[in-house]
FIPA-562434 format. One line per field, with one value per residue (C-alpha): y, x, z; chain; residue number from 1. Coordinates in pm, whole numbers, padded with zeros to 5 digits. Each point is the difference from the previous one (the first is absolute). Example, Ala and Ser with C-alpha at 12.3 -4.5 7.8 and 13.67 -1.06 7.14 Angstrom:
BEGIN
yy <- (-00450	00344)
xx <- (01230	00137)
zz <- (00780	-00066)
chaine <- (A	A)
num <- (1	2)
END
This chain:
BEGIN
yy <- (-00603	-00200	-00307	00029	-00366	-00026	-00313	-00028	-00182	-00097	00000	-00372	00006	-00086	00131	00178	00215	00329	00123	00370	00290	00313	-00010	-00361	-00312	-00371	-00276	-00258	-00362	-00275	00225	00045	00223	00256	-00246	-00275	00185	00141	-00378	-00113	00293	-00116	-00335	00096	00254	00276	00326	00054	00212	-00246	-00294	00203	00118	-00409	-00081	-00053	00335	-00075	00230	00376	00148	00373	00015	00332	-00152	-00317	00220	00205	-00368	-00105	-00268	00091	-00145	00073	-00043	-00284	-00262	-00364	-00294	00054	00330	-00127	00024	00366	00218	00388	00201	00377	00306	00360	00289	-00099	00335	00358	00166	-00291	00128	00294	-00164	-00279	00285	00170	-00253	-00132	00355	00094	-00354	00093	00362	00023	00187	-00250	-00120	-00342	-00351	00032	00305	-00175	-00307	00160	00252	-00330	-00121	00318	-00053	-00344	-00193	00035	-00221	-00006	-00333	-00279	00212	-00015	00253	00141	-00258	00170	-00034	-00331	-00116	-00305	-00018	-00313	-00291	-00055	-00008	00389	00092	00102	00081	00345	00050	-00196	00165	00082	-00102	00154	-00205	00074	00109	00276	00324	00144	-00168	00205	-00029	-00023	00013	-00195	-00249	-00344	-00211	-00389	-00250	-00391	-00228	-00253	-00375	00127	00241	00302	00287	00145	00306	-00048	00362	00296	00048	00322	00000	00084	-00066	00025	00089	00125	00358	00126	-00322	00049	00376	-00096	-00141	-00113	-00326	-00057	-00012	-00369	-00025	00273	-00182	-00362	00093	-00083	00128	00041	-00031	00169	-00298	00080	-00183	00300	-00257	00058	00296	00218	00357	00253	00266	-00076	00278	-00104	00163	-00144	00105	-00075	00021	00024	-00023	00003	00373	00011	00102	00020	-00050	00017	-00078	-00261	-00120	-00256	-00238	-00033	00470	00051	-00230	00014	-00374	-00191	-00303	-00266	00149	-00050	-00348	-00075	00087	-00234	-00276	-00026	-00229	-00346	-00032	00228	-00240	-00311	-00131	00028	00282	00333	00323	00331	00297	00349	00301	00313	00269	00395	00049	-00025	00124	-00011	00199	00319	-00062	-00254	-00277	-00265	-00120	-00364	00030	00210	-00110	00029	00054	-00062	00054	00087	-00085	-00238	-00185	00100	-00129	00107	-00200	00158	-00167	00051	00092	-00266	-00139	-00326	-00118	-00034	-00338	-00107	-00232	-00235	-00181	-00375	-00152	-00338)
xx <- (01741	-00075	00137	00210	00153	00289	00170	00365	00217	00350	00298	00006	-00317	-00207	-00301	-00218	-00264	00003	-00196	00062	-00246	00130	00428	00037	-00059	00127	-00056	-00371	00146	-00136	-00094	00240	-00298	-00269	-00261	00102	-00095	-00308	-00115	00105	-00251	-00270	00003	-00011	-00261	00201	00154	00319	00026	-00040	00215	00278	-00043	-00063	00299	00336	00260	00390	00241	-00022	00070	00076	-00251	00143	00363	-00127	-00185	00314	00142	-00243	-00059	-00409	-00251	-00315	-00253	-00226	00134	-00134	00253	-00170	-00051	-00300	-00206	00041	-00218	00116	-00293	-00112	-00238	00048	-00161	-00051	00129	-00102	00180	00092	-00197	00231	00293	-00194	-00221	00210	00207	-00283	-00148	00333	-00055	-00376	00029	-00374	-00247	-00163	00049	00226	-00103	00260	-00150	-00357	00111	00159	-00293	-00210	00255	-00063	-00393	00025	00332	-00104	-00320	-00192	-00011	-00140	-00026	00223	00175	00166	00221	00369	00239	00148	00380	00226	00354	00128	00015	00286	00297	-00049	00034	00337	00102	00066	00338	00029	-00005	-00314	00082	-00221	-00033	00231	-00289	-00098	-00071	00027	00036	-00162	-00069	-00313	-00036	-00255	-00135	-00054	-00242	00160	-00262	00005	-00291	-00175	-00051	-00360	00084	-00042	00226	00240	00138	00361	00079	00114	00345	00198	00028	00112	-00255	00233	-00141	00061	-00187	00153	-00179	-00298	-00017	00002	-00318	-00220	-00105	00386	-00042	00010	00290	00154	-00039	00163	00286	00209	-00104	00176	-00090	00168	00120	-00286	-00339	-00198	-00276	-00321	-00254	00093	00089	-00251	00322	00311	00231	00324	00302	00100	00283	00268	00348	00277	00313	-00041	-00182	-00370	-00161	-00369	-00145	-00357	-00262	-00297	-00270	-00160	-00280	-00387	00007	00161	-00182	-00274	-00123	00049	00212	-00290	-00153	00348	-00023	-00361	00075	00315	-00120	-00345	00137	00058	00322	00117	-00079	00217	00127	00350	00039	00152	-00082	00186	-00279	00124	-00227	00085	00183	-00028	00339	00237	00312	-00093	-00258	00251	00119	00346	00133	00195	00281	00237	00174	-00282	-00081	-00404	-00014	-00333	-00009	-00336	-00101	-00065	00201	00381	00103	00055	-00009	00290	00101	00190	-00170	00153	-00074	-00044	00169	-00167	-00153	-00080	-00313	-00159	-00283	00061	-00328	-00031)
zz <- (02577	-00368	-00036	-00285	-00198	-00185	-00185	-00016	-00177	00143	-00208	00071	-00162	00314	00002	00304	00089	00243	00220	00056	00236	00055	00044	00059	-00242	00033	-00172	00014	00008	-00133	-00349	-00263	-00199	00030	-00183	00235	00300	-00166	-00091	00328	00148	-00198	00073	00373	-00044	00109	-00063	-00139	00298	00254	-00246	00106	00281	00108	-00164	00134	-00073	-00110	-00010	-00019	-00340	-00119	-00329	-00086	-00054	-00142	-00285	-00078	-00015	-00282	00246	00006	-00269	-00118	00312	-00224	-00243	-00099	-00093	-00365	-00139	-00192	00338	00069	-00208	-00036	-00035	00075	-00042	-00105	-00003	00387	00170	00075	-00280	-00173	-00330	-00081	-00115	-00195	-00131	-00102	-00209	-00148	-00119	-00139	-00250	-00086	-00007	00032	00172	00231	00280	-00003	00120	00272	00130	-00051	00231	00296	00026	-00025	00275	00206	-00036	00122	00106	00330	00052	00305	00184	-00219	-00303	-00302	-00123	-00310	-00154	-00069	-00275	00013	-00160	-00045	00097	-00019	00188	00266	-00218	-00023	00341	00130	00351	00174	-00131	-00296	-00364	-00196	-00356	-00281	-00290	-00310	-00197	00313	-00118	00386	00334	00271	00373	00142	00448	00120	00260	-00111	00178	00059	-00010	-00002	-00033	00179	-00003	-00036	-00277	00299	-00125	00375	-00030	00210	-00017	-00210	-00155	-00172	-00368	-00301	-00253	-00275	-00347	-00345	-00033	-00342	-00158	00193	-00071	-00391	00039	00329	-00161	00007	00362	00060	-00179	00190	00315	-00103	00220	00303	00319	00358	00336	00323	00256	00245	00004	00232	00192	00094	-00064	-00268	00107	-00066	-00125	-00148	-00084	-00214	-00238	-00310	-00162	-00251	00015	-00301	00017	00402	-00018	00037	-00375	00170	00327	00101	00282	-00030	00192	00019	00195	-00008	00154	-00329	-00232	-00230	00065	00330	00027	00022	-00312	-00165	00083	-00056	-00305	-00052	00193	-00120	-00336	00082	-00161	00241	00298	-00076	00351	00070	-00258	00123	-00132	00001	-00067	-00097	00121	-00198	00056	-00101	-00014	-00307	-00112	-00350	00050	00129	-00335	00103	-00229	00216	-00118	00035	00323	00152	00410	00033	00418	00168	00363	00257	00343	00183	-00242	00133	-00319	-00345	-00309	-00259	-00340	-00247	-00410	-00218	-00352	-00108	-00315	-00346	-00031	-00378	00051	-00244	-00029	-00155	-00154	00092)
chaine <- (A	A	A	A	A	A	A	A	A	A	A	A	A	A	A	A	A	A	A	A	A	A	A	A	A	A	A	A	A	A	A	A	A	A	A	A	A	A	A	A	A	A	A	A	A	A	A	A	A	A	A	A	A	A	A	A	A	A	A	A	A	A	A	A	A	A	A	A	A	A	A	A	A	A	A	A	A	A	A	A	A	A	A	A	A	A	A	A	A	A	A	A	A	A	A	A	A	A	A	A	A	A	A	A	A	A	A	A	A	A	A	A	A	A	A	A	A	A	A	A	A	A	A	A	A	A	A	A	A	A	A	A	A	A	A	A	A	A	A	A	A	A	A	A	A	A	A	A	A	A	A	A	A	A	A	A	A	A	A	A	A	A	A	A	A	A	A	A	A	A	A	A	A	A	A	A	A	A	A	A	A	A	A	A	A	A	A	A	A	A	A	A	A	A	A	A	A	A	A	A	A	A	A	A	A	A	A	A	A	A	A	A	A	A	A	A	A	A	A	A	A	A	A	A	A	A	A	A	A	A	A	A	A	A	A	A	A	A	A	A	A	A	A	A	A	A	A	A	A	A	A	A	A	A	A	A	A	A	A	A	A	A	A	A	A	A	A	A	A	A	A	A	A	A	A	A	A	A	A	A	A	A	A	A	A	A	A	A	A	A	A	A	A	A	A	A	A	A	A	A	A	A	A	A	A	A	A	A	A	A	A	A	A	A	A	A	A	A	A	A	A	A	A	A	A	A	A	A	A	A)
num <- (1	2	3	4	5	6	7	8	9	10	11	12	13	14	15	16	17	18	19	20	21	22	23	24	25	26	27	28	29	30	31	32	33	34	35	36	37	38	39	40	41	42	43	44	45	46	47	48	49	50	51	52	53	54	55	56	57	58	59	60	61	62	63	64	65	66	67	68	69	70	71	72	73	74	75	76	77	78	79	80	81	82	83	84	85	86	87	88	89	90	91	92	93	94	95	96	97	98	99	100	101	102	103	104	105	106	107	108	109	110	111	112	113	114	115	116	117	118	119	120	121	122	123	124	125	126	127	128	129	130	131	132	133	134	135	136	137	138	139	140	141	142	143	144	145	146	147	148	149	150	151	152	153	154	155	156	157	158	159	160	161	162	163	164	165	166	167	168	169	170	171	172	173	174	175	176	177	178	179	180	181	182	183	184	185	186	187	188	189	190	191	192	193	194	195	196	197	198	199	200	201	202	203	204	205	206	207	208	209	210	211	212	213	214	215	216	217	218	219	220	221	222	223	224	225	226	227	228	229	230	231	232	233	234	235	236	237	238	239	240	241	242	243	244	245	246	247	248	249	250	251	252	253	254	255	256	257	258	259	260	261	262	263	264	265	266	267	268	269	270	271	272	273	274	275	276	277	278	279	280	281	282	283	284	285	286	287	288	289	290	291	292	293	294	295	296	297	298	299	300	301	302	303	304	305	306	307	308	309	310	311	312	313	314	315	316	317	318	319	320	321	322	323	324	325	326	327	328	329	330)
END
């Protein structure tokens, strides 16, 4: 069974983490976070495996309750948010082309083939490298820093100036940093890789500013090797009826680059290896309600749910308010 770890948040504010396999979970004391028991297994020279599984159990917990409690957080987090790094890649999955293709053909209305379509056949040529050979590097985005991550049932806010919020299910690799600026991956989480596709479709240069938004993470941190297949739903829900539903997969079966090429790739700049930073990764996904033609509204619930995580991460669409900003010369 996967070890699966949770943090929780009491309504006294307390803080813990949980250790969960199969039906049963309870909580790790002597942690009160996710990246303290990761630093705690790297200064032993362990796994996070075998940090838990060495460390004393408290009381028994049902996780499933808990999340319908809003009492579960985001599995990673860092006391400031300027030390976790939101990053991801596209054009990543089998499949994953169409819908970008498509949007972007639609803008140049041209008869060649577009530089999306260009990278993830590039992708399919090479994002899977042989031992000790490098392969194909993917597309590569900025999110935000930690201030833009929200937990697995909290609201995603768009921006006031939005033209679209729009889901994206995915699984985000959590990573923190050494003392000896070694990148560890802890584990994989469920997310919604939330983005702006109306903006993005206008023009795919627009695409970094398409993807300066929040993003959420289901409560579970899945530990250890990643699973070769993932198979998910995502759906969304107005007005409590379900507007669109529709499978995903995911993992390294389904993908066009492997998951050490993803981070070779990241990893390789040495801004990226600052010790004691944590870093939230994004791998791609082929699936997108935009793309089957919906436009999500405020009050929307995005739903992400696949095994092994038992899990879902659902929020809410909101919109921020208008902000006038200024600059002030000095």
């Amino acid at each position: 069974m996967t070890l699966r770890l949770l943090q929780h948040r009491a309504e006294s504010g307390e803080r813990g983490v949980i250790a969960a396999q199969g039906d049963s979970a309870a909580f790790v004391v002597g942690f009160t976070s996710i990246r303290a028991l990761a630093l705690h297994a790297i200064a032993q020279g362990i796994s996070l495996t075998a940090a838990v599984a060495a460390a004393p159990k408290g009381d028994t917990v049902d996780i499933a309750a808990e999340f319908e409690a809003g009492r579960l957080l985001a599995p990673i987090d860092h006391d400031d948010d300027a030390h976790i790094l939101l990053t991801g890649t596209g054009l990543t999955h089998l499949g994953s082309a169409e819908g970008r293709d498509k949007m972007h053909r639609e803008a140049a209305a041209v008869e060649k083939q577009t530089d999306s379509m260009r990278m993830f056949l590039e992708g399919l040529e090479g994002g899977k490298p042989a031992p000790g050979e490098t392969g194909q590097q993917p597309e590569w985005f900025y999110k935000g820093d930690g201030s833009q991550l929200v937990g697995p049932t909290d609201p995603l806010t768009m921006p006031a100036f939005a033209k679209d919020g729009g889901e994206e299910p995915e699984l985000a690799g959590i990573y923190i940093i050494g003392e000896d600026g070694t990148p560890y991956r802890l584990g994989l989480a469920l997310a919604n890789e939330f983005s702006d596709h109306v903006t993005e479709r206008h023009n795919y240069l627009w695409l970094a500013h398409s993807k300066l938004r929040q993003a959420a993470l289901g409560p579970e941190l899945l530990v250890g090797e990643p699973p070769e297949h993932i198979e998910g739903s995502s759906r969304i829900l107005r007005d409590g009826a379900t507007i669109w539903e529709k499978p995903f997969l995911s993992g390294e079966g389904n993908m066009s680059h492997s998951f050490a090429n993803l981070e070779h790739h990241h990893f390789k700049y040495d801004l990226f290896r600052r010790a004691g930073d944590v870093h939230v990764h994004f791998f791609g996904t082929a699936t997108l309600s935009f793309s089957d033609g919906i436009s999500c509204q405020e009050g929307d619930v995005f739903e992400i749910l696949a095994a092994p995580f038992t899990l879902p991460v659902r929020n809410v669409l909101t919109r921020a308010a208008p902000q006038e900003v200024a600059v002030k010369a000095l």
